[in-house]
C-alpha positions, 0 to 999 in steps of 0.5 A: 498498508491495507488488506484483508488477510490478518496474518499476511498484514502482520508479516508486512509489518514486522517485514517493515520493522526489520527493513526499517520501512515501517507500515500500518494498516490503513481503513477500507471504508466503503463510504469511500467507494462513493468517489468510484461511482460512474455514471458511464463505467462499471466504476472510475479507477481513481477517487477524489483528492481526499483519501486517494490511497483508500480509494486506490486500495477500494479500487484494488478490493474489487478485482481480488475477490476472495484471495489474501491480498495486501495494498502498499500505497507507496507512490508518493515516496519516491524522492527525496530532498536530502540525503539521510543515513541510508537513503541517498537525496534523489530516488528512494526506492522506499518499498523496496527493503521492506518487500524484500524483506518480506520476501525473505521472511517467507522463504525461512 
């Protein structure tokens, strides 16, 4: 998990803590955003192979401005192997608890 907002993080974690999807809070370096130079564009949309999801959540960063955001780099958990006790083998939809969840949270 990235993001800006402290109290808007703590609601995603203790929405992933309920939903049994948990989160953590990830660094926005700006050491980083070296990997977005471009040399013909105002930045490229995707950084090197080493730290993807903090150059993904850089990339984000910039178009946000001041607003409370939070970045779930949730990509790369969209299969599983085998089955487990509530996650069928195939499509996960991992993110998906955890955001309604939240959502819940909110409307209370």
């Amino acid at each position: 998990m990235f993001g800006t907002d402290d109290s808007l993080k703590e609601s995603m974690r203790k929405a992933g803590l309920r939903a049994g999807e948990r989160v953590w809070e990830m660094p926005l370096w700006d050491e980083y955003f070296e990997q977005l130079k471009s040399d013909v564009a105002d930045m490229r949309n995707i950084g090197g192979r080493g730290g993807g999801m903090i150059t993904a959540a850089l990339f984000l960063s910039k178009f946000v401005g001041d607003y409370p955001w939070v970045h779930l780099d949730i990509a790369s958990t969209d299969w599983s192997e085998r089955e487990r006790a509530y996650i069928p083998k195939g499509p996960t939809g991992i993110g998906t608890r955890l955001l309604i969840q939240f959502l819940i949270n909110r409307s209370l």
